[in-house]
N, C-alpha and C positions, 0 to 999 in steps of 0.2 A: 437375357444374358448376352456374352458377347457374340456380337454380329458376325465375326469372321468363326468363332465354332459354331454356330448356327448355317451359315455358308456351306462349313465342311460335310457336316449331314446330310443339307438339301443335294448337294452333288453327289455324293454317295448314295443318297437315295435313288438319285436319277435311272440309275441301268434298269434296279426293279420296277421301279414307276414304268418305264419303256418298254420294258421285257412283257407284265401285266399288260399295257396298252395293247401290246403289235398280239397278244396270244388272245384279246376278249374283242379286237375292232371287229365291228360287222355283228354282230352280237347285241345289239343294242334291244331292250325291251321294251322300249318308247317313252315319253315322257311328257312335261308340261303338266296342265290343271286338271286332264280330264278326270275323274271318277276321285277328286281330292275330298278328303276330310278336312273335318274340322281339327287338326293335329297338325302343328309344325315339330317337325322331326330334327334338332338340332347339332351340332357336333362341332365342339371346340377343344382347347387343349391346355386353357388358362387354371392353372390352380385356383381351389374354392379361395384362398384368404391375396392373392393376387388383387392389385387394382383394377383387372381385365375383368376377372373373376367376380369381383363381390361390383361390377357393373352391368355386369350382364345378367349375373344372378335378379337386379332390382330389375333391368330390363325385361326381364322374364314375366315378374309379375304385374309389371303396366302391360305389358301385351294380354296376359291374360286378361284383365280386367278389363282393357278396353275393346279387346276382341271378339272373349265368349271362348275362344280357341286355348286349345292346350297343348303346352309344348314340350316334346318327350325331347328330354335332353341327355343324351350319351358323351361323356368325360373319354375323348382318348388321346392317348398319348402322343406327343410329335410324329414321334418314329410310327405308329400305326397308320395314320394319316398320310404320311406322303409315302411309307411300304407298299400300301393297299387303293389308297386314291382312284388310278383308273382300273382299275378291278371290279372295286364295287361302283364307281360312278355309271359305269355302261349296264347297270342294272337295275331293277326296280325296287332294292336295296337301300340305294343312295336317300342321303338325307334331305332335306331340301334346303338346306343352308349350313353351311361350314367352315369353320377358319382354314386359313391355309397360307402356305410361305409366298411371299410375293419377288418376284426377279425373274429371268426366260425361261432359268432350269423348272421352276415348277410353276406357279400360276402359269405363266406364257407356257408351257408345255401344254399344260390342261384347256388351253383356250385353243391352241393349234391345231389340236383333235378333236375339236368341238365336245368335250366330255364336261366343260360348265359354259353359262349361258352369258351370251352376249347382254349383259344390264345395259346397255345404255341408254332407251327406253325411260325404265326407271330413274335412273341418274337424273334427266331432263327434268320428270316427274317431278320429284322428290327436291331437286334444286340439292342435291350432297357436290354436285363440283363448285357450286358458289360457300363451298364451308371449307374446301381441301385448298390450299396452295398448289401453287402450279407444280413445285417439285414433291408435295403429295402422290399428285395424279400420276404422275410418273409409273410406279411401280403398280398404278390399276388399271392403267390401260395398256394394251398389248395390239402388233399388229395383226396379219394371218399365217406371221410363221413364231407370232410366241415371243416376239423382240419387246420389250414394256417400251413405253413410250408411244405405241400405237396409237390408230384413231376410235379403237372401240372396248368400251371402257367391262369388267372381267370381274373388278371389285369393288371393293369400297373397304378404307381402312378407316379405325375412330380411333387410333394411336398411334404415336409415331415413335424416334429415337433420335440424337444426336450424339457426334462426340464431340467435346468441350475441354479447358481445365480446371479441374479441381486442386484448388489454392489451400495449404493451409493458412488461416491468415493468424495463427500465435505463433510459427513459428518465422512469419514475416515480420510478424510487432518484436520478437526476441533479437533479430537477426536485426534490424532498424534499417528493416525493408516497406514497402508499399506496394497491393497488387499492380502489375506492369497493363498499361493501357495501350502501348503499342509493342510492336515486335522488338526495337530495340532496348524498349524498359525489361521486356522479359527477359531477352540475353543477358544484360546489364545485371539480372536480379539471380540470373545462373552464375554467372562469374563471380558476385558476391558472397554466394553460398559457399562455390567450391575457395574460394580463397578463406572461409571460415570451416574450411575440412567437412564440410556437408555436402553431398551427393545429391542436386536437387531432385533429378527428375525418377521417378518409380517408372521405371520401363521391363518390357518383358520380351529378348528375341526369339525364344522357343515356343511363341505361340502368337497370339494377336496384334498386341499392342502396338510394337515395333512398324507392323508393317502398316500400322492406320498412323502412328507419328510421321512416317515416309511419305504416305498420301497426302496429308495434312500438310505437309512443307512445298509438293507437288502443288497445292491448290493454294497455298500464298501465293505466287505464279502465275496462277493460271486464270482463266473465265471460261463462261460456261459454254461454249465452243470447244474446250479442252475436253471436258468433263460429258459433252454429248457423243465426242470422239472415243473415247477411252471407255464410255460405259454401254454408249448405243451405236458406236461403230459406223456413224456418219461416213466420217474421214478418217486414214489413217493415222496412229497415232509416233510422232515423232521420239523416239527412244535418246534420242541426243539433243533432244531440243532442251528449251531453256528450262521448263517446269520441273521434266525428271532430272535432268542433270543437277539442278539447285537442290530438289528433295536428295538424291543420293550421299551428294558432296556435302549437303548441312549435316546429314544423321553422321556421316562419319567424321566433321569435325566435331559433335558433339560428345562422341566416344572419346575423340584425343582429348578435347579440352576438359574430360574429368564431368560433364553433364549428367552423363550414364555409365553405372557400375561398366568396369571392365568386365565383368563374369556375366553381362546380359544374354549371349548367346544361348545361354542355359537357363535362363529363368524364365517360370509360364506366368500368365494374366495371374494366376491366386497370389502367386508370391509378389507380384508386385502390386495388386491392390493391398494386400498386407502391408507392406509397408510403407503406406499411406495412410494405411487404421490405424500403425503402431507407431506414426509418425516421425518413422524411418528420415524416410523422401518427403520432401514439402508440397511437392508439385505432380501431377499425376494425367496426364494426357488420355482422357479416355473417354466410355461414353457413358450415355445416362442411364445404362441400366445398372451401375453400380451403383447409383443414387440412395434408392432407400436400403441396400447396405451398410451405405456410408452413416445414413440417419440414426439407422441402430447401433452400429459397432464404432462410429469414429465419435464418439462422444467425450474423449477426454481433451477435445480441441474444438475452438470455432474454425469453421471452412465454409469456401464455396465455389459454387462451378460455374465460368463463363465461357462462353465462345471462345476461340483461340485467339489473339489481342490482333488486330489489324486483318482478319481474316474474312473476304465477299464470300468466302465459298468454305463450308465445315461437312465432313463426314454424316452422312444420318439419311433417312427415309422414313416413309411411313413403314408403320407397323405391319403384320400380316391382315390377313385379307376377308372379309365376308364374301364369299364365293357363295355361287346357285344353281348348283348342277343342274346338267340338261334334263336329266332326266326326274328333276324335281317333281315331286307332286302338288304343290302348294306356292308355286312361286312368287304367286300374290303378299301370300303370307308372311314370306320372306323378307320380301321389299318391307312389309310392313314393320317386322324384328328389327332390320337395319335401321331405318329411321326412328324408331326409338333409341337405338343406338348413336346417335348421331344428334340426341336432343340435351341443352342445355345443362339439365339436373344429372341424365346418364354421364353425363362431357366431366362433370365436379365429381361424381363418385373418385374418376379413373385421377381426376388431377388431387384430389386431396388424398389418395392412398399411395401416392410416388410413382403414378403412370404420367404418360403427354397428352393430354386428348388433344386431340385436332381442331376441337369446335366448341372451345369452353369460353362461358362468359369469365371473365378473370376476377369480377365481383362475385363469384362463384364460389372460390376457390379460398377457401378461410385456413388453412394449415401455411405460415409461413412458409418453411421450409421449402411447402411444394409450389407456394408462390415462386422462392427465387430460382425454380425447374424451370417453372413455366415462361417466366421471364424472360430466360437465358434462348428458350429453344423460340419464342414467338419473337425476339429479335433476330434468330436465323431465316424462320419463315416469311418474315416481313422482305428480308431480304433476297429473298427465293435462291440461298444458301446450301439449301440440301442437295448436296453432290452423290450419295450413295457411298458403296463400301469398293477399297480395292482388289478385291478377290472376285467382284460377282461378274466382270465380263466372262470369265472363261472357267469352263471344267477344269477342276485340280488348280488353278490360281493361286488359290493360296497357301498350297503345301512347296508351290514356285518359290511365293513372293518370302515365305519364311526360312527357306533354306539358300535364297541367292542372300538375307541382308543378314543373315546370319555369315557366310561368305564375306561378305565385304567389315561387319566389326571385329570380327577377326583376325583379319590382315591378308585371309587365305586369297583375297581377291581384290581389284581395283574399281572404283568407280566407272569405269568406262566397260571393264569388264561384264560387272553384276546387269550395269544398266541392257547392253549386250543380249545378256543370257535372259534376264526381265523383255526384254521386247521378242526374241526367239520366240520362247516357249507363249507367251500374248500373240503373239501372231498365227500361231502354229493350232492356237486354241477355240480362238475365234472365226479361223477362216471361214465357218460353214456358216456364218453370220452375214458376212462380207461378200 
């Protein structure tokens, strides 16, 4: 779902993850292989009828069969997972492989306290960095204070996410429009609409969308110099400079020019993917996990979803994470789960049921539809495109970024200002990073 209330969690989870941590360190019951069964002890959080789900699920029984091993697998929920994480990791409890959110707040958390196991080792073994893109890797390597982008690698993801737009194109054929292939066909194709009393774009300011349209206008702008500043804290990042200044100033002429409902301030992500399914709004700036939503529900139109037109650099990362806790008992066995996850036929489950895999043959992959998914995201990958999400530098980020651009379509505030109060509260957040 979407990445920025997924974000909100992980940070709210943080205190008790933290709290659990500093009340169990020193407690460690020990770990690794010694006195291991034949039982890999599994935990993840993917619904059974999920692309993640009914992949892992088949993953499950090539391991079996080719192991001899059996693997007790526990279904729990988000929230249990990152509530409980270093609680039961420093115990002899822990599972010996488990999904988990990937960014500093939690994977880098978990690696900082050494409460899951440096893979990299493995990694080398297995050859899983020559299947991940470089902006894959990103979010499964971590340094020794938990910053992703490190030199030692914590995970391994086998799906990813971007965000892209989703075009209608019958109401582009009605309209005696064509999808826009650079940035100024897409303006060119908003002005058209609003001059035929159509509202193109489905945007949402009381919740996510907005503030990923912002980033997105940010990273027309920008390279990836910007984007290692802003998300990994290199260099500081310039709040007047050209990138943010263009993202702020574009989102508020597109409210004046009639782009975006004037009542966006109060609309959340549902209600404006709605009106996209009910073909409200023609155009819909968002990411790929409304995909196979859109498959099932937006069917009284043809559509589809590209990269944002002229854009090096898009919204997205990899998925969450195979993680191996320290105190693993089986961590052999582990490595082993993952590389079947990570093999060709596992790769075509996750892309022919409306997932991204990371490592799929594309003659694999027989469902159109999730052809034109896959398409869309392996010319972002190609282009080592994945910039991440605007909220994940800093705790509370995005309850900032949602109420300063709410602030500025409003009127309540100026460009110069919001950007202002946007780099304050970024600055004020990160510092113990920096």
């Amino acid at each position: 779902m979407a990445r920025f209330t997924r974000s909100t969690k992980t940070l709210a989870a943080l205190a008790a993850v933290t709290t659990l941590g500093l009340t169990v360190s020193g407690c460690s019951a020990g770990g690794g292989d010694d006195g291991a069964s034949d039982t890999l002890k599994l935990w993840h959080y993917e619904g059974a009828d999920s692309a993640m789900g009914k992949a892992w699920a088949e993953a499950i029984s090539i391991f079996e069969e080719e192991t001899g091993a059996t693997v007790e697998f526990e279904e729990k929920s988000f929230e249990q997972i990152q509530k409980t994480a270093s609680q039961v990791l420093d115990t002899d409890a822990a599972p010996d492989l488990m999904e988990f959110n990937k960014g500093n707040a939690t994977a880098g958390f978990l690696a900082s306290t050494g409460l899951i196991t440096d893979i990299s080792d493995a990694v080398a073994e297995y050859g899983w960095d020559e299947k991940l893109a470089p902006s894959l890797q990103t979010t499964a390597r971590y340094s020794e204070d938990g910053v992703m982008g490190g030199d030692a690698w914590y995970g391994v993801p086998n799906y990813g996410e971007f965000v892209g737009v989703y075009y209608n194109n019958d109401a582009f054929a009605a309209a005696g429009l064509e999808i826009p292939e650079t940035y100024d066909e897409f303006v060119a194709v908003m002005d058209a609409f609003v001059a035929q009393g159509i509202t193109p774009l489905a945007e949402a300011g009381a919740e996510y969308p907005l503030g990923q349209l912002w980033y997105q206008l940010a990273l027309t702008q920008a390279d990836r110099g910007f984007v290692d500043d802003y998300q990994l804290y290199e260099n500081p990042v310039d709040w007047e400079g050209d990138e943010i200044t263009y993202a702020t100033q574009t989102l508020q002429d597109y409210v004046d020019k009639g782009y975006i409902a004037s009542d966006v301030s109060s609309i959340k992500a549902e209600d404006a993917g709605v009106s996209f399914i009910n073909a409200t709004s023609p155009i819909f700036v968002s990411g790929s996990w409304w995909y196979g939503r859109f498959v099932n529900e937006a069917t009284g139109f043809d559509w589809t979803l590209q990269a944002f037109p002229e854009a090096e650099l898009s919204l997205g990362s990899s998925g969450n994470l195979w993680v191996v806790p320290e105190n693993a008992s089986n961590k052999e066995l582990a490595y082993e789960f993952i590389d079947i996850t990570m093999r060709p036929e596992i790769q075509a489950i996750i892309g022919n049921n409306g997932g991204l895999p990371v490592a799929a043959d594309p003659a694999d992959i027989t469902d159109e539809k999730s052809q034109e998914l896959i398409t869309a995201f392996n010319g972002v990958l190609d282009a080592d495109g994945l910039s991440f999400f605007p909220d994940w530098p800093a705790p509370g980020f995005y309850d900032v970024i949602v109420q300063e651009l709410q602030g500025l379509i409003t009127g309540a505030q100026d460009v110069a200002t919001t950007n202002a109060n946007l780099g304050e509260q970024y600055d004020e957040g990160t510092a113990e990073y920096r």
